[in-house]
N, C-alpha and C positions, 0 to 999 in steps of 0.2 A: 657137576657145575660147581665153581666156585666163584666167591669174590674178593676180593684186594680193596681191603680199608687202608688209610695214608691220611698224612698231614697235610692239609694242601696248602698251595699256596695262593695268599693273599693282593688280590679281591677277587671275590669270586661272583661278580657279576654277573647275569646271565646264564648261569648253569642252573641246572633244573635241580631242583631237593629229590634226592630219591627217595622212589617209596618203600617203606616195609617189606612188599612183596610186590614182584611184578603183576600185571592183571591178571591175565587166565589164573595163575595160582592164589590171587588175591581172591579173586569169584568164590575157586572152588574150596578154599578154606571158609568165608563167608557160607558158603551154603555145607559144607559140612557141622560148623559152629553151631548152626542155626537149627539142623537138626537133631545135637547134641542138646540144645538147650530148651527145643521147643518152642522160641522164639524168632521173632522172623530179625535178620538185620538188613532188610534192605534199605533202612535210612541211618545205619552204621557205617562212616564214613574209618577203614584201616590208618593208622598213622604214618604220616612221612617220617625218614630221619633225620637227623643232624645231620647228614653228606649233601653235597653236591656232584655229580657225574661228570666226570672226566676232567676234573680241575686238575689242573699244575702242582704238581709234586713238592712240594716244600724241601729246600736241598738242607741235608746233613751231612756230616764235614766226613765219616765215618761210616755211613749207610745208618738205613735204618736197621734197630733189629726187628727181627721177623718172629712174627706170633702163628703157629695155625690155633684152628679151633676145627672141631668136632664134635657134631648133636650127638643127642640121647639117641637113642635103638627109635630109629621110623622118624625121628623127630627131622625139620628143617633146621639148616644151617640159621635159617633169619631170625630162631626163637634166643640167639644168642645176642641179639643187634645192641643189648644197652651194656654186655658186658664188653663188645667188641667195642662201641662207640667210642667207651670211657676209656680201655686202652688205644687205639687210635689216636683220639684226641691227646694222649701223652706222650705220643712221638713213636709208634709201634707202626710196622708193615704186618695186619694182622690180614687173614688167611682162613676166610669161613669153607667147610666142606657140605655139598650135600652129595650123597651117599648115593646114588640112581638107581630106583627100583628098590633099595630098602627104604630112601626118605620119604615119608607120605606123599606128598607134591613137589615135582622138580619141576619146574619151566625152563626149555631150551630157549636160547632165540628166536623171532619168527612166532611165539607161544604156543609150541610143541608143550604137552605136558605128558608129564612121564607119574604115573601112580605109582605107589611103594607096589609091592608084590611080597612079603614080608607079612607071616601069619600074626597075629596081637598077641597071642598067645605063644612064645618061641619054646622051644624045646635045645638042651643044651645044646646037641646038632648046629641047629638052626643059628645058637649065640657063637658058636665056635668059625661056624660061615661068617657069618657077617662080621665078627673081628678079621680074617683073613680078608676078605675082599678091601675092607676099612685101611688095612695095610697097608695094601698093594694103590688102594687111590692116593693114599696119604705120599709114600715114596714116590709114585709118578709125579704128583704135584711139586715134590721139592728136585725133581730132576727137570719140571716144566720152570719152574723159577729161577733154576741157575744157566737155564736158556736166557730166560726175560733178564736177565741179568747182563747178561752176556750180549744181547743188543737183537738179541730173534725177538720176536712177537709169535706168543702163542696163539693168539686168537684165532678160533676154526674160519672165522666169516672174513679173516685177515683187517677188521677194524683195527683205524690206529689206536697206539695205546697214547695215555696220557700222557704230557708234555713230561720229560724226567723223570720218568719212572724208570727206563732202563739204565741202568746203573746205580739206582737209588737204593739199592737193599744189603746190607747188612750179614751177609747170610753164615758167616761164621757166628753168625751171636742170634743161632736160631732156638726157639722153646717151643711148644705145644701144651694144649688144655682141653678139657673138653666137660661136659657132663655126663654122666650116668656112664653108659659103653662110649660114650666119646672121651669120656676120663682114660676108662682101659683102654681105649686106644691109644691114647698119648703115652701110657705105660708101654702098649707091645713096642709102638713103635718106636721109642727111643732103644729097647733091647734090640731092635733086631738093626737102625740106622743113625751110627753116630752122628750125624749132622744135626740132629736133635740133641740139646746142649743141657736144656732143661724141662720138664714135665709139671703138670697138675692136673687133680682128678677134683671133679668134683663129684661127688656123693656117687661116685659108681665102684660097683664091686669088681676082683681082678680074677676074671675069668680066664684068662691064658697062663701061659707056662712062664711070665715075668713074676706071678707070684712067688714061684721058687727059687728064680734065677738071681732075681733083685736087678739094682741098677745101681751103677759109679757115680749116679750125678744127681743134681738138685733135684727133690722132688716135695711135692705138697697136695697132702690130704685134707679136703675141704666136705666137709657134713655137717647136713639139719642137726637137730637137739637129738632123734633120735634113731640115728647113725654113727657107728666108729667101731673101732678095733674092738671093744668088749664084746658085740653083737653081729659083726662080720669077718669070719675067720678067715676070707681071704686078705681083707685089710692088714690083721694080726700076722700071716704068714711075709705077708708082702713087704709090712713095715721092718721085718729082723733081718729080711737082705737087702735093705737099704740100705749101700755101703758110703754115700755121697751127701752133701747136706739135703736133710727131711727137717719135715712141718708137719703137724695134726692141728687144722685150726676145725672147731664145731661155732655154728650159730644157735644161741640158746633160743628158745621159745620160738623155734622154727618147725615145718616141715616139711616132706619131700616136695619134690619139683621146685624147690623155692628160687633153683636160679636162674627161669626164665617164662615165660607165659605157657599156658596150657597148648599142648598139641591138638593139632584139631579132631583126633581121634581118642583124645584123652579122657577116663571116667577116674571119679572117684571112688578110695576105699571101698564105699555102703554099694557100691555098681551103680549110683546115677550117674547123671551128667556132671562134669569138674566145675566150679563154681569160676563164674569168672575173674581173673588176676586183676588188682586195682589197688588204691586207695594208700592209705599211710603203715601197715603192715606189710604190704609186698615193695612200696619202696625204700623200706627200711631195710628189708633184704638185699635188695639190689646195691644200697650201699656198702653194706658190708661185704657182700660179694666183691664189689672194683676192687678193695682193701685186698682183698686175698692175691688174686691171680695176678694184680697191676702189678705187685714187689719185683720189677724187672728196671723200667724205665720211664718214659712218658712216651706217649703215642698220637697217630695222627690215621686217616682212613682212605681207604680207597676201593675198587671192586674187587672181582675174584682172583685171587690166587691167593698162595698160603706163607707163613711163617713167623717163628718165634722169639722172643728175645729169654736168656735165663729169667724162668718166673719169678724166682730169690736168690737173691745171695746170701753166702754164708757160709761159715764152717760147716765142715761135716761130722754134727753132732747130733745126739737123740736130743729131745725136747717134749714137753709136756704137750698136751691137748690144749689150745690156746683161743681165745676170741678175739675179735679183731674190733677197731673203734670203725664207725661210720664218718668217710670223705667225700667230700663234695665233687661231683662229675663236671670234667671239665666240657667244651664244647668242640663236636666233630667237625668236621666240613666238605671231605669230599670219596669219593665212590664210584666205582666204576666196574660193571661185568663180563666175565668169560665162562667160555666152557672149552 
């Protein structure tokens, strides 16, 4: 499954805000939460987004460019919604993935729901599968977009798409991001499909063979306070065949998971339950986060489908370990899904 964030266009009367997560997967993240944390949340109401569903495409004179994203290992595509929102809302065709049968909770259409099958505990085997399969969804996705492009509708249930969407993308000026193994992914998959122009990992480690191989093209390393090339040797391997412009930016007085809310299968360090994400420390993160991965464009949102715009530009030079200032998020507005 995926979704297609976009810019939409104005006014968007009438269209419904999407939510967070559809129901059935809304439920059973709710009742898994709940018994992570021992607390009941039946009068915890999940939040909507910034989008509206199936609003009018906001036209660009050039297409948009195209962002994907890819979760953490088990994680949903939706834990990503405030770093997609912020690029969206800056003029991006971003392109959330979830992964079916490794992501905890996928809802099809109809609210079929599909559970990860994916042990918590992965053994390398296991990482080395699910980067190949992550592959293989991520390239079909960008061969399902240069359909949508092209004036087909991928949609299984044959729903129209939104008003000017087809034609709206950009897709030579495509990028990808991700966190944790959704980082490495954007890593393999630009080795293995030039169409991906530009990459960024955030705080994940390079488990496949791009660590040796390196890449020709823009790429950006984004780590907590205590993550980076001194303490992960795949970073350090990865970062001396980067032959294209690179970035090491770390957020100080941070740490892991900090760029997106807790999985619902997620424990902390000590083996409790993950404390809940909130408050003026985790949205300080989040700013600095848009700082990182936005350095492409402006964006705007829309439902599932995928793509990137170059994360950075720049020479291709080495550069120090660097922090980034916190910007202000701008506002999203529309959304719409496939599978």
């Amino acid at each position: 499954m995926v979704t297609l964030w976009y810019p939409a266009r104005c006014p968007t009367y009438g269209r419904a805000r999407a939510p967070w997560l559809p129901p059935e997967a809304a439920a059973l993240y709710k009742q898994k939460v709940s018994q992570q944390l021992h607390t009941s949340l039946d009068t915890v109401d999940l939040p909507l987004t910034h989008a509206y569903t199936n609003a009018a495409v906001e036209e660009y004179g050039h297409g948009l460019p195209v962002v994907l994203f890819s979760p953490g290992y088990r994680a949903q595509r939706a834990l990503g919604a405030a770093l997609v929102e912020d690029l969206a809302s800056r003029g991006h065709a971003v392109v959330t993935i979830d992964h079916t049968h490794e992501s905890d909770i996928v809802e099809f259409p109809g609210g079929r729901l599909e559970p990860g099958r994916q042990p918590g505990r992965p053994t390398d085997e296991d990482i080395a599968k699910a980067l190949r399969v992550r592959q293989d969804d991520t390239r079909f996705v960008l061969d399902e977009l240069a359909g949508l492009n092209a004036g087909r509708n991928p949609d299984a249930e044959g729903r129209p798409l939104p008003h000017g969407l087809c034609g709206a993308l950009g897709l030579r000026r495509t990028g990808m991001f991700g966190h944790s193994l959704g980082g490495d992914t954007a890593a393999e998959v630009m080795a293995a499909d030039h169409r991906v122009m530009a990459g960024a990992d955030l705080d994940g480690s390079i488990n496949g063979s791009v660590a040796a191989t390196g890449l020709d093209r823009p790429f950006l390393l984004m780590s907590n306070a205590s993550h980076g090339r001194e303490n992960d040797p795949s970073w350090e391997e990865f970062w001396s065949h980067l032959r294209g412009w690179r970035r090491s930016l770390r957020l100080r007085a941070s740490g892991p998971d900090l760029h997106g809310p807790v999985p619902a299968d997620a424990t902390a360090g000590h083996g409790g339950p993950a404390p809940a994400r909130g408050g003026r420390r985790h949205d300080r993160c989040h700013r600095h986060d848009h700082r990182g991965p936005r350095r492409s464009r402006r964006a705007g949102l829309s439902g599932r489908l995928l793509r990137p715009s170059p994360v950075v530009p720049g020479p291709g030079q080495a550069s120090p370990v660097r922090s980034v200032p916190a910007l202000p998020r701008d506002r999203v507005r529309a959304l719409t899904d496939r599978r």
